[in-house]
C-alpha positions in Angstrom: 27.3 -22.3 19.9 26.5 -19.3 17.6 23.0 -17.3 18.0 21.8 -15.3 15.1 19.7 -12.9 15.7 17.5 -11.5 12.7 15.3 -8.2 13.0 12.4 -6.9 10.3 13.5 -3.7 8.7 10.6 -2.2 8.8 10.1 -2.6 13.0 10.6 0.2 15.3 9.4 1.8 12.3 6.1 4.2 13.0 3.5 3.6 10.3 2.3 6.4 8.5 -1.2 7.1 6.4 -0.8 8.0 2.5 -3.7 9.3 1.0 -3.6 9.3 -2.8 -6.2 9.5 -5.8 -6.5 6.5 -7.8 -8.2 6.6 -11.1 -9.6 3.5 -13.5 -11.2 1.8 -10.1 -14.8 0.7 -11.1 -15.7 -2.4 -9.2 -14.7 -4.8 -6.1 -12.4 -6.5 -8.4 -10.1 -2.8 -8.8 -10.3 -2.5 -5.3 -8.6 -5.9 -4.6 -6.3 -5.4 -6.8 -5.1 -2.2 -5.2 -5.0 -4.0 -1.6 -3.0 -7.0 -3.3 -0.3 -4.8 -4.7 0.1 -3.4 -1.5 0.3 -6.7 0.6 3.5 -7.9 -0.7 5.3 -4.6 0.4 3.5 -4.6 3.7 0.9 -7.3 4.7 0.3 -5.3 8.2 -0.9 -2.3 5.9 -4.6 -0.6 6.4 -6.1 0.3 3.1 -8.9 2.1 2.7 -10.6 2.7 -0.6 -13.2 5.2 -1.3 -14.3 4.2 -5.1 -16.7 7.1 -5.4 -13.8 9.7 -4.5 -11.1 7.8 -6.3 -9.5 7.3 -2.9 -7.1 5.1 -1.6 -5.7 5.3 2.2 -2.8 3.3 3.1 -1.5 3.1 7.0 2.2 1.6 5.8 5.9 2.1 7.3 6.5 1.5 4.0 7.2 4.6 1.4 5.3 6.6 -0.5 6.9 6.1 -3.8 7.1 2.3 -3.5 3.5 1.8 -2.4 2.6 4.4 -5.5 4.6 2.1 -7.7 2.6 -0.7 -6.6 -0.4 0.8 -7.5 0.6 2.0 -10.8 1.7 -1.3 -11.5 -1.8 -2.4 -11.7 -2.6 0.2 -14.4 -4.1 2.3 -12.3 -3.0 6.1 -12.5 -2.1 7.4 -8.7 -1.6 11.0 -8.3 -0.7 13.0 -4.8 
């Protein structure tokens, strides 16, 4: 008998928080979409959106540039 054994990339990984500025966020609804665009790259993230400021904190192991991506890809301009 053959045992597989089958790890998660990402583990082992130490998480990291990303703060970026996210414009076009004006209600509840933006904010969800931000934190659904992010789930699918890692559903153990941490977001934390600060509409007022145009805020967004993410605790990820994921990257910076895919989780900006994300983001973007909700229309939403992300800067640094």
């Amino acid at each position: 008998m053959t045992c597989f054994a089958f790890s998660d990339s990402s583990e082992g990984v130490a998480a990291t928080t990303q703060t970026s500025t996210v414009s076009g966020m004006t209600c509840g609804h933006c904010e969800k979409a931000v934190t659904r665009a992010i789930r699918p790259l890692d559903p153990q993230a941490k977001v934390k959106i600060d509409r007022a400021a145009n805020r967004v904190e993410v605790e990820s192991t994921q990257a910076r540039d895919l989780l900006t991506k994300a983001i973007a890809a909700e229309e939403y301009a992300v800067s640094a």
